[in-house]
N, C-alpha and C positions, 0 to 999 in steps of 0.2 A: 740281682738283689730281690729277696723276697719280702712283699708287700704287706706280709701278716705284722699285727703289732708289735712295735720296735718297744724295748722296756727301759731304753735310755736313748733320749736324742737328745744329742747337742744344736743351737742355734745361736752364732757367733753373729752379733746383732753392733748396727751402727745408727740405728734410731732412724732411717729411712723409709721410703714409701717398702722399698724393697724389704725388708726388716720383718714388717707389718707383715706379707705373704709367707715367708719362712716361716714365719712361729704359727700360722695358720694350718701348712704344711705339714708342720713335723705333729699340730696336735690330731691331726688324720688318720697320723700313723701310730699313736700312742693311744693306749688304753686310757688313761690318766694325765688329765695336764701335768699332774706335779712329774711324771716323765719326760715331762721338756723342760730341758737346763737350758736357760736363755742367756746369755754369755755375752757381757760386754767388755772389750778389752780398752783401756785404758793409758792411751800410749801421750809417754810423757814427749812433750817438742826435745829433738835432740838436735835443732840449730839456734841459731843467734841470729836473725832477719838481720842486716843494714848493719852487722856488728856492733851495736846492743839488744839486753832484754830490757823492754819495757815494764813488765813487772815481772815479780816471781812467784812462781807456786811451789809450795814443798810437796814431795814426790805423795804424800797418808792426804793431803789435801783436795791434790788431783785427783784421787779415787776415789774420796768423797765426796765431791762435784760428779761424777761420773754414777754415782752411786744414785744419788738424790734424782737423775735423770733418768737414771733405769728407773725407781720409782714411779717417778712425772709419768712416765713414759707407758709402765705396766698399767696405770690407773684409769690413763685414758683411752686406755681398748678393754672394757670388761670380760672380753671374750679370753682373754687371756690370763682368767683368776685362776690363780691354785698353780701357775706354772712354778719350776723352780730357777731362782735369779740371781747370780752373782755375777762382780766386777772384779776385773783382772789386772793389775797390771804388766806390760813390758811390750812384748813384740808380739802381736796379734796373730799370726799364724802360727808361731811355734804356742803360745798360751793357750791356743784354741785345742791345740793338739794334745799338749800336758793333760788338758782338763779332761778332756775325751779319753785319755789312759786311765787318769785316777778313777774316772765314775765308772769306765768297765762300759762307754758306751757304742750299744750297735751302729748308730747312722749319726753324721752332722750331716745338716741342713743347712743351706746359707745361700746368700743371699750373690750374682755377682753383680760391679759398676757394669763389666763390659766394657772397663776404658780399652783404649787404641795409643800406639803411638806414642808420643813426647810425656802424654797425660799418666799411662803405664809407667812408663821410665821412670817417673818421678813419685807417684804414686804407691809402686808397685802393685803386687797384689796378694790381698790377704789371702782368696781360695788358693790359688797356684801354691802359695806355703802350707795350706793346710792338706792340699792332695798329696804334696811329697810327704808330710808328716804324720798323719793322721794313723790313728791307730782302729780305724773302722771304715766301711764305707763309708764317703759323701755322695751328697747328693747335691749338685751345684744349678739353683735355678737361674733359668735366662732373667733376664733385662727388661720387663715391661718394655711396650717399646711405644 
């Protein structure tokens, strides 16, 4: 991967400590913050805990909770004015990747848990979808540890 400035980076962001480092990362590597598309995917609950739901969200509402967070979220790190931010919804690895085709982007940056074991299984994981899918380099940073 060459290191010279990338003119579209994706940063597929889950509001974490980890989060906070990727979009630090990717503005490294770009000329321009507005070259960092921060990307929050927005993935609707698709079980019923204890077979009910306790309340319900409709799917334009979910997004807009998610939205209002990227906000929250953009304002309380100023280091990250000027970047560019949208929320997504469906399944976080394949949307990650969609987005990365549409903007024509060189590198995603992201962030990983580093789960293991039972937590993975259940969890899954977003990079591993997004390496099979991605339509650019990743760049998948470790785990603070």
């Amino acid at each position: 991967m060459s290191w010279i400035p990338k003119k579209i980076v994706v940063v597929p962001i889950d509001f974490s400590v980890s989060s906070d480092e990727a979009v630090r990362t990717a503005l490294q590597l770009t000329e321009s913050p507005r070259d960092v598309h921060v990307v929050h995917v927005a993935v609707m609950p698709d079980f019923v805990p204890y077979g009910e739901l306790l309340w319900s969200v409709e799917p334009d509402r979910w997004v807009d909770l998610a939205q209002k967070h990227m906000t929250g979220f953009l304002k309380s790190h100023p280091e990250f004015e000027g970047v560019t931010s949208v929320t997504l919804q469906g399944d976080a690895g394949t949307r990650v990747s969609e987005y990365a085709k549409e903007k024509g982007a060189d590198l995603i940056v992201m962030p990983s848990h580093g789960y293991h074991g039972i937590k993975r299984i259940l969890l899954g994981s977003v990079a591993e979808s997004v390496l099979r899918h991605a339509p650019c380099e990743v760049l998948v940073l470790r785990r603070p540890q």
